[in-house]
C-alpha positions in Angstrom: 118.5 106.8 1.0 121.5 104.2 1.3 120.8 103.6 4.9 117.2 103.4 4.4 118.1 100.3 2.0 120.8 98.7 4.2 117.9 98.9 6.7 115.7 97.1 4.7 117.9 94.5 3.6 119.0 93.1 6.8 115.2 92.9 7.8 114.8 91.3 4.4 117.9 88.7 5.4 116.5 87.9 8.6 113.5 86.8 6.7 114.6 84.7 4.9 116.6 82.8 7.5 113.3 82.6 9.3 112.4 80.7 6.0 115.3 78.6 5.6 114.9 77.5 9.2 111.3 77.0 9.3 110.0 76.7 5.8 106.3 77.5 5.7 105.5 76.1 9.0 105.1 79.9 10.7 103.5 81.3 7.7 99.5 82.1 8.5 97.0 83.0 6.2 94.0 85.1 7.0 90.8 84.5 6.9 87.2 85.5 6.7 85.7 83.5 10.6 88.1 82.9 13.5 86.8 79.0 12.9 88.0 79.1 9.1 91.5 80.0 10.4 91.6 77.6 13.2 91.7 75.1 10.7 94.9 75.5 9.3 98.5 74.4 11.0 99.5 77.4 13.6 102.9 77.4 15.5 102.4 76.3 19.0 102.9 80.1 20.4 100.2 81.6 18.4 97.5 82.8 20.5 94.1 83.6 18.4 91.3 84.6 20.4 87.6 86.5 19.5 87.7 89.8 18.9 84.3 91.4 18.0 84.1 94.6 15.9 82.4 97.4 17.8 81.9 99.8 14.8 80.5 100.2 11.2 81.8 100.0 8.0 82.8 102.6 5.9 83.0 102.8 2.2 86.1 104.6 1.0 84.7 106.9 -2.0 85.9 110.1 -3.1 88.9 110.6 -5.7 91.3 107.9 -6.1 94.9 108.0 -5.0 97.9 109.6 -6.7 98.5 106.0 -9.3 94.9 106.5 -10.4 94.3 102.9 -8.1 91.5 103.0 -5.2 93.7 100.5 -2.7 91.4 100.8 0.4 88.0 100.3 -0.2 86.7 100.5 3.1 87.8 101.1 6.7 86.4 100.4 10.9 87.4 103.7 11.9 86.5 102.3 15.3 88.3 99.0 15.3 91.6 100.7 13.1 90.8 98.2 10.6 90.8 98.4 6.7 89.6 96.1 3.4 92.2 96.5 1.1 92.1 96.1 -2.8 95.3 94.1 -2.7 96.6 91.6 -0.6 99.3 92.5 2.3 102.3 90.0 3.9 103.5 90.5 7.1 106.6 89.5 8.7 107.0 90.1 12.7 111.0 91.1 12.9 111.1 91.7 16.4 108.1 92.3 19.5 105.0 90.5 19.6 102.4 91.6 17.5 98.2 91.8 17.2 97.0 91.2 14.0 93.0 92.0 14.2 91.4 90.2 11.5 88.2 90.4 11.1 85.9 89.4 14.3 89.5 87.8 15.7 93.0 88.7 17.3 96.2 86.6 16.6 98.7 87.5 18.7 102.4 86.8 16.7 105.6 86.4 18.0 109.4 87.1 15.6 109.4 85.0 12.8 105.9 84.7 12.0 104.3 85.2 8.5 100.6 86.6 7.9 99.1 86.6 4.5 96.3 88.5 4.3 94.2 88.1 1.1 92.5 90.8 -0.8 89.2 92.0 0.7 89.7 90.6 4.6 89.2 93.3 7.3 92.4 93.5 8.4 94.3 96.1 10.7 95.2 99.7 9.5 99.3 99.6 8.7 99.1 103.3 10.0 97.8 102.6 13.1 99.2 99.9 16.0 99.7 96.7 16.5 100.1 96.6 20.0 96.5 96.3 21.3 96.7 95.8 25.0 97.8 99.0 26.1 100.8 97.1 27.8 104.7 99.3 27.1 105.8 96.6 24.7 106.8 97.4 21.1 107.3 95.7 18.1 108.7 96.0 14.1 106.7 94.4 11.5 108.3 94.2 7.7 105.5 94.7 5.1 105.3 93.0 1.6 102.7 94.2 -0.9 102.1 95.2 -4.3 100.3 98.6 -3.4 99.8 101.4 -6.6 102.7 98.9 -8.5 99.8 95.9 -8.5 100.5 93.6 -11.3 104.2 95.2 -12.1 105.9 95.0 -9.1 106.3 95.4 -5.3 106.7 98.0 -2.1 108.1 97.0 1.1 108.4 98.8 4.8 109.0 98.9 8.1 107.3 99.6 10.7 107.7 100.2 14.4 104.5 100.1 16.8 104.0 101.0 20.4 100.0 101.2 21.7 99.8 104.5 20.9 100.8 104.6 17.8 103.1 103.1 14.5 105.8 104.7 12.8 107.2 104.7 9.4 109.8 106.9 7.5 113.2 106.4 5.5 115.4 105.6 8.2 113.1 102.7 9.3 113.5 101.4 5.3 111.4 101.6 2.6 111.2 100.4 -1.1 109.7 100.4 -4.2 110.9 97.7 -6.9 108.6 97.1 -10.2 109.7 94.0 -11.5 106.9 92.0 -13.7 108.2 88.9 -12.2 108.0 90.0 -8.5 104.6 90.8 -9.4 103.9 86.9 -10.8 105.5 85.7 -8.2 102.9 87.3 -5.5 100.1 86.5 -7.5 101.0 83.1 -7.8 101.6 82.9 -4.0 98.0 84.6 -3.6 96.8 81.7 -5.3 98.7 79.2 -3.6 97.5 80.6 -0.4 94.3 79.4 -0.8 94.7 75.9 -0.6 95.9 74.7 3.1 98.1 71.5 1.6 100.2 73.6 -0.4 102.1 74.7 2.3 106.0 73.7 0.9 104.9 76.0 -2.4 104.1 78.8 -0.4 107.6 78.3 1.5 109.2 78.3 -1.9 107.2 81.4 -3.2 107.9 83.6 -0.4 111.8 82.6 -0.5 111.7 84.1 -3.9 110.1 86.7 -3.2 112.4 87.8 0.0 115.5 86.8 -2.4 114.7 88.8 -5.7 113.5 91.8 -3.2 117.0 91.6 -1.7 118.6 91.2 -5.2 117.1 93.7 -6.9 117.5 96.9 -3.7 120.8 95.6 -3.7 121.4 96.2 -7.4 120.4 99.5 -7.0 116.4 98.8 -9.0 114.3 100.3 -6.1 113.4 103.6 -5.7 111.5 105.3 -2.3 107.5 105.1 -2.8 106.2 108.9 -3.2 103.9 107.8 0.0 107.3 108.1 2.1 108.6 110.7 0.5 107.2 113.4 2.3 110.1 113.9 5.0 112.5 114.4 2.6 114.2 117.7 1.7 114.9 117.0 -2.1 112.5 118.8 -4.5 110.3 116.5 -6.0 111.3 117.4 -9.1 115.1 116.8 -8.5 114.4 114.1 -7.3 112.2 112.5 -9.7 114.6 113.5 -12.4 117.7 111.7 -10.8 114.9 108.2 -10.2 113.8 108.8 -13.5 117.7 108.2 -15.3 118.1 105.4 -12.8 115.6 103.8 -13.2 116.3 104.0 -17.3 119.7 102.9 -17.1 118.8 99.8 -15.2 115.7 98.8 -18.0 116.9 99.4 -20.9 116.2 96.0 -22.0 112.6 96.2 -21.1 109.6 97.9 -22.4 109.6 102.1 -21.2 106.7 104.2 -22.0 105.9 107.4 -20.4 102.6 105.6 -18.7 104.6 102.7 -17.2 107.3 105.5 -16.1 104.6 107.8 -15.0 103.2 104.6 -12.9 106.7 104.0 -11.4 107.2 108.0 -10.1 103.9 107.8 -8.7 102.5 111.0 -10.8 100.4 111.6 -13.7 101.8 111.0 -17.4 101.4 114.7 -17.6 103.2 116.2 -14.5 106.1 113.2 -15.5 106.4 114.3 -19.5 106.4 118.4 -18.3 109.1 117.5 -15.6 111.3 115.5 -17.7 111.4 118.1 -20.5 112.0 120.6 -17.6 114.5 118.7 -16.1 116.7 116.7 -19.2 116.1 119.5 -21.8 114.4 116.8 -24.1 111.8 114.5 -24.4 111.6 111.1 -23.0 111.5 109.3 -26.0 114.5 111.5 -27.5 116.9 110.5 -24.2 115.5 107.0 -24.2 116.6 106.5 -27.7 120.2 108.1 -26.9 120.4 105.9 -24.1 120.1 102.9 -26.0 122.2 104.0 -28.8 125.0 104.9 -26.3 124.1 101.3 -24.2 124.5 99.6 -27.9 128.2 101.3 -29.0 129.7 100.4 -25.0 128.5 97.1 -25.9 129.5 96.8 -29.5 133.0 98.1 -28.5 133.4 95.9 -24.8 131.6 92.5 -25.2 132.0 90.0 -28.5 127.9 89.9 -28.3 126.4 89.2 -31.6 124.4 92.4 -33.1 121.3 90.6 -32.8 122.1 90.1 -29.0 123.1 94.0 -28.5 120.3 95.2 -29.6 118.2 92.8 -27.2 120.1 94.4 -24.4 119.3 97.5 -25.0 115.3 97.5 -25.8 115.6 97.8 -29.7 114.5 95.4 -32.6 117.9 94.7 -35.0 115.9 96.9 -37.8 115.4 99.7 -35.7 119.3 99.3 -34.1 120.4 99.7 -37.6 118.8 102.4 -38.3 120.1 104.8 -35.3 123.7 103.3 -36.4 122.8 105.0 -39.9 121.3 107.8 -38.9 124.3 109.0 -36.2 126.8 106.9 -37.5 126.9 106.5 -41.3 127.2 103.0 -41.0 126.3 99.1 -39.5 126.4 98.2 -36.0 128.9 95.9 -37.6 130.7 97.9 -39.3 131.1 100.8 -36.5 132.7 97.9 -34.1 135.1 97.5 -36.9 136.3 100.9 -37.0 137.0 101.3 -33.5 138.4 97.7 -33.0 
């Protein structure tokens, strides 16, 4: 898991030198018609040429996926292309690349940035991006909000040949919910629609590359259960160990079993039966002894007011005082003056 994050955060750095050297100037937005996207400012080596669809579309129906979120809502079996719920941003780390959009092809070279809204035809991340049957390869590094839409972000790589695109661990994958990541891709979804805000978007995807980096580096992401599937851990194992992570690192911030159940990518269900299973507790009871352990280290190593402590750790003052009470016999004041 390590390397699949060093992996992912040296593609992630080379990004964002891309940015600091060229700003917005190689970032592309998708469109709807090959004229549409003609329009905008494109780096002198992009080549964008027609690229007819030869088959129908397909509506995605049936169950939805494992976060309760339909993502794709229809597909081009024929042309390898899908219409996504949420938008996608691509990065071309090394190779050049064919981006179908559409009835059009935009052949990218490293360096280059494709945002593709929400609802453009678009090629299938599964499938490859080298489309002229030629040897070359090439790695693309994916951006997108995915089953964490509106609470954070997923990245990957991928590598692609013309027969076919591969994905997995060692390539490097993440999962990072951050509500602020999340803004922050909304807000450069809007600022993608309007072609003189070009400086904003070179901002907004700085941020985005930055707190990604910041955040996998801290030790906040976690592997998507989509990639999970090569690994020899029992789910349950490893849910467990995500799960305490992933708790230690929030405390400040608002846990339910839903937004936890969301973040393991099962049900609220499977996640409350696991935990018990796995912690010999409840959530809510190991939550709360989390916090009231998180509140005594911080009592006993920091000069933090009460009011502050109990901020770090997810509680209201009222309810800190109570747990000091209740296990303690005493204040949160009064129990750093014992031990001090």
């Amino acid at each position: 898991m390590a390397n699949s994050f060093a992996t992912l955060i040296e593609a992630l750095r080379v990004a964002q030198f891309s940015l600091e050297r060229d700003g917005a100037a190689r970032a592309m937005v998708a469109t709807p018609t090959i004229a549409a996207f003609r329009r905008q400012e494109l780096p002198d080596h992009v080549k964008v040429m027609v690229k007819k669809r030869r088959g129908k579309r397909v509506s995605v129906r049936g169950p939805r996926n494992y976060r309760l979120t339909r993502l794709v809502k229809a597909r081009w079996p024929e042309d390898r292309q899908l219409e996504a719920a949420v938008a996608t941003l691509g990065f071309v780390l090394r190779g050049q690349a064919d981006f179908h959009i559409t009835d059009y092809l935009v052949q990218c070279q490293p360096g280059d940035w494709m945002f593709i809204p929400a609802g453009i035809s678009k090629p299938d991340a599964s499938l490859p991006y080298v489309l002229d049957g030629s040897p070359r390869e090439c790695d693309l590094l994916w951006i997108y909000p995915g089953p964490l839409n509106g609470v954070g972000l997923e990245c990957f790589i991928s590598h692609s040949t013309s027969t076919a695109t591969h994905t997995s661990l060692e390539r490097g994958t993440a999962a990072v919910k951050n509500s602020f990541l999340a803004q922050l891709f909304n807000e450069l979804t809007e600022q993608s629609q309007h072609s003189s805000h070009r400086q904003q978007m070179a901002h907004l995807l700085s941020c985005i590359v930055l707190w990604l980096q910041s955040e996998i580096q801290e030790g906040a992401a976690v592997i998507p259960w989509v990639r999970r599937l090569d690994q020899p851990v029992k789910r349950s194992q490893d849910l467990m160990e995500e799960a305490r992570k992933h708790i230690e690192s929030h405390l400040n911030q608002s846990l339910t079993i839903s937004e936890m159940a969301r973040v393991l990518a099962v049900s609220p269900a499977t996640f409350t039966r696991q935990f018990r299973a796995g912690m010999g507790r409840s959530f809510h009871e190991y939550l709360t002894a989390q916090r009231l352990k998180g509140a005594e280290d911080l009592l006993l190593d920091t000069d933090l007011s009460i009011n502050a402590v109990a901020h770090k750790v997810g509680l209201s003052y009222e309810r800190l005082r109570d747990l000091f009470s209740q296990h303690h016999a005493c204040s949160p004041g009064e129990f750093r003056k014992r031990r001090i």
